[in-house]
C-alpha positions as CSV (number, residue, x, y, z in Angstrom):
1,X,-13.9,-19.7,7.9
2,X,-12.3,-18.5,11.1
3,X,-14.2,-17.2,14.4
4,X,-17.4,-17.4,12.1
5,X,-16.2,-15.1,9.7
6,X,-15.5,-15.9,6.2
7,X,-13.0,-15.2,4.1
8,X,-12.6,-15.6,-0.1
9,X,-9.6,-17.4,-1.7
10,X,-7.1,-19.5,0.5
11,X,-6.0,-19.3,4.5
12,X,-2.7,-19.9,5.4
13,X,-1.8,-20.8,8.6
14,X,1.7,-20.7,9.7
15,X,3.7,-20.5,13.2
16,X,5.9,-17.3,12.6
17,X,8.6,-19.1,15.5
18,X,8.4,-16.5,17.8
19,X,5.1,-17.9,19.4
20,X,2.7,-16.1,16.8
21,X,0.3,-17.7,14.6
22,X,-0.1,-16.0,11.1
23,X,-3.1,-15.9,9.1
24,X,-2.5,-15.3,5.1
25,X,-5.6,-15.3,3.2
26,X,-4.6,-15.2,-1.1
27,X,-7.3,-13.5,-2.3
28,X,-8.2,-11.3,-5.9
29,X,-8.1,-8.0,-5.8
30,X,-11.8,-7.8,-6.4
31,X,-12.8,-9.7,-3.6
32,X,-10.2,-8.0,-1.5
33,X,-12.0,-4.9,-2.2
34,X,-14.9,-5.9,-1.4
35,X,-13.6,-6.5,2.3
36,X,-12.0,-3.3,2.9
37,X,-14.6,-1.2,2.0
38,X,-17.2,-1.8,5.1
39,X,-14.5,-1.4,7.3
40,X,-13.1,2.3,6.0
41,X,-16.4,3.6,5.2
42,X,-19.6,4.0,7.0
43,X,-23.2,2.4,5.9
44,X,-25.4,4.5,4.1
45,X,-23.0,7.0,2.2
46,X,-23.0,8.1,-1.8
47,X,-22.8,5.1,-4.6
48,X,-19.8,7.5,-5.9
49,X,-18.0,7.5,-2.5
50,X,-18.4,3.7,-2.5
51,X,-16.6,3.7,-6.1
52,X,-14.0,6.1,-5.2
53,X,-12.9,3.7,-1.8
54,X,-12.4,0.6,-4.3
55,X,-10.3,2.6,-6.5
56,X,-8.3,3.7,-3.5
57,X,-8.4,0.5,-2.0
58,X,-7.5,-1.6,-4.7
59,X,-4.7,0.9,-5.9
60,X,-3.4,1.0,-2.2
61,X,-3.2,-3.3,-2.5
62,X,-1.8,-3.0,-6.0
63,X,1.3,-0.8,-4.9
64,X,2.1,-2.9,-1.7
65,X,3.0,-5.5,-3.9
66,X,5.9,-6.3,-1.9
67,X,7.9,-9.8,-3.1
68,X,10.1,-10.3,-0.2
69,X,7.1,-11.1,2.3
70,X,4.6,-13.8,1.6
71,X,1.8,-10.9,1.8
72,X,1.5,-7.7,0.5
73,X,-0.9,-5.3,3.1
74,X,-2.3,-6.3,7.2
75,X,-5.9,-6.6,7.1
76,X,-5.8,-3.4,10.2
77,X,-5.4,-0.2,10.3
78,X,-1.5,-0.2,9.8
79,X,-2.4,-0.5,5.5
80,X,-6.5,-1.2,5.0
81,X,-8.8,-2.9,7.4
82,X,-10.2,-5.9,5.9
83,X,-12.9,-7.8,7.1
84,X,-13.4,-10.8,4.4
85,X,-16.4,-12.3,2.8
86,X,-18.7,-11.4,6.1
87,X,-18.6,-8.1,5.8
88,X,-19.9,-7.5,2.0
89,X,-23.1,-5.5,1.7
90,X,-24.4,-5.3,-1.5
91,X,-23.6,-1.3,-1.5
92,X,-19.8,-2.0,-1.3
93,X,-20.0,-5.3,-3.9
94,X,-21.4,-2.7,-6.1
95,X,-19.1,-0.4,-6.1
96,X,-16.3,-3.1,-6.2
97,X,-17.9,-4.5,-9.1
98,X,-18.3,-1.6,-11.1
99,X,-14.2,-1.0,-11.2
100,X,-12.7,-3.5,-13.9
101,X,-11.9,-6.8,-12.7
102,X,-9.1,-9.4,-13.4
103,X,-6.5,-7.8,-11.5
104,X,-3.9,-10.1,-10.3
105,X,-4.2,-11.3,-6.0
106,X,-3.2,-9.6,-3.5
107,X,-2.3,-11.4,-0.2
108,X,-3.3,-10.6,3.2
109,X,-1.6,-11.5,6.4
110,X,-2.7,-11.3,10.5
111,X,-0.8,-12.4,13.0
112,X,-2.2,-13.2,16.4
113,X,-0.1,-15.0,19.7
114,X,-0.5,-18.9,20.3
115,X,-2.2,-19.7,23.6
């Protein structure tokens, strides 16, 4: 949990050196998916559209599989917004649960300044 928000898998919490704290959270991909739709799409639209974002979304996550960092996509608007476990409706969940599961973590990373 962080600011009241909650987040699925494990936070990481690291001083970057430069004065910057850095947030990882590991998390699946399905539970990853589940965060990023809320924040790309509005409430209220199509099942279908729902189901389309979590294929996008997860196949956006899958190809930033990037092994030189220590996390593959930002949780803004620079790859997907994510908003963890607090933002799930049950719309999104859905969706993200109707796409096959068992793909392999993706990791998250923010980055805020130190007081």
């Amino acid at each position: 949990q962080e600011k009241g928000e909650f987040f699925h898998g494990k936070l990481q919490f690291k001083n970057d050196g430069g004065g910057n704290l850095r947030v990882v959270n590991f998390v699946g991909y399905d539970d990853y998916v589940k965060g990023v739709i809320p924040k790309e799409m509005p409430a209220g639209w199509h099942p279908e559209a729902y189901k389309a974002q979590a294929l996008a979304a997860r196949s956006y996550g899958f190809t930033s599989y990037t092994p030189a960092r220590d996390y593959d996509v930002r949780e803004d608007q620079s790859d997907q917004c994510y908003g963890g476990a607090t933002v799930e409706p049950t719309a999104s969940t859905a969706a993200a649960n109707a796409l096959t599961p068992g793909m392999k973590p993706i990791v998250l990373e923010h980055t805020s300044a130190l007081p």
